[in-house]
N, C-alpha and C positions, 0 to 999 in steps of 0.2 A: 415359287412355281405359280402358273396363271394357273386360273379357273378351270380351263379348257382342258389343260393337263392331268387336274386333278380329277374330273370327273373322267379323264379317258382311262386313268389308272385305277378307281376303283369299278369301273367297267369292265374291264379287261378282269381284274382280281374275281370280279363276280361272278365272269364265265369261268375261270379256271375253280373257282369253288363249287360253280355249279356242275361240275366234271368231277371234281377228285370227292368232292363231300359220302356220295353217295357207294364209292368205292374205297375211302376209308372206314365208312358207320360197318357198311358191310362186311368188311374182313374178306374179302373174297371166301366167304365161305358157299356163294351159290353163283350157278354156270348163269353168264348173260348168256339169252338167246338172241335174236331179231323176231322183228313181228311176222316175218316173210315163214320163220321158220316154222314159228307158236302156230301161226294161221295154219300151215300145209298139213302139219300133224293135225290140227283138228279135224281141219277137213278130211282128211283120208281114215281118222276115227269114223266120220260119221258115216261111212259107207257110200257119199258121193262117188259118180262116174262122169267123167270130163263127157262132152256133145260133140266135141274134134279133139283130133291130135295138133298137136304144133306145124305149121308149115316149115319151119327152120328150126334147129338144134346146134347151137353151139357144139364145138369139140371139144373144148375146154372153161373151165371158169373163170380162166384166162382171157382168152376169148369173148366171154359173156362179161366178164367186167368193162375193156377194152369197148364192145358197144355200147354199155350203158353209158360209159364217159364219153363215147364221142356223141349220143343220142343228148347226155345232158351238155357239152357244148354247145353245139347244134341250137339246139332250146335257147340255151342264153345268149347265142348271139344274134337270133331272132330277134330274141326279149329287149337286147341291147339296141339293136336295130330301129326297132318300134320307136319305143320311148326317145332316142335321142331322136327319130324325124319328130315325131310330136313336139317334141324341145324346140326346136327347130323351127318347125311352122312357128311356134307360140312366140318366141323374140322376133321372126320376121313381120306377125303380125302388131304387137310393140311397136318395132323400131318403123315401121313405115304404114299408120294407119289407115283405113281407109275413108278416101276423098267424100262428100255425099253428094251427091247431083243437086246442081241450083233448081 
């Protein structure tokens, strides 16, 4: 095996450990939440009142998933966009420098 492969496999092994490690110490003996969730329960503890309502309300969470992935496409093909002109300028400025005035 080259170098390249080796380091790609214990890469890969180390994400997949850093995933199951902590769900086998565990035992599943306790509920994962999200932070989305931990957060809202807090706050609705503390007696907080929102300043507006939402302008739009999903009808499902279906729904609300559906935008957030098309909201994070969107994002990365911007992001993708960006970066490859910048790539772009940066070899055309490379391959054909510029001349300086006599």
């Amino acid at each position: 095996m080259t170098r390249r492969r080796v380091v790609t496999a214990l890469l890969v092994l180390a994400v997949v450990a850093l995933f199951a490690l902590p769900l086998v110490l565990d035992g599943g003996a306790s509920e994962y939440a999200g932070t989305d969730s931990l957060a809202t329960g807090t706050i609705e503890e503390s007696g907080y009142t929102p300043w507006f309502e939402s302008v739009f309300s999903p009808s499902s969470s279906e729904v609300e998933s559906g935008l957030f992935a098309l909201q994070a496409a969107l994002g990365g093909g911007v992001l993708g966009y960006v970066l490859g002109r910048l790539r772009g300028r940066r070899q055309a400025r490379e391959a054909n420098p510029p001349v300086e005035a006599p």
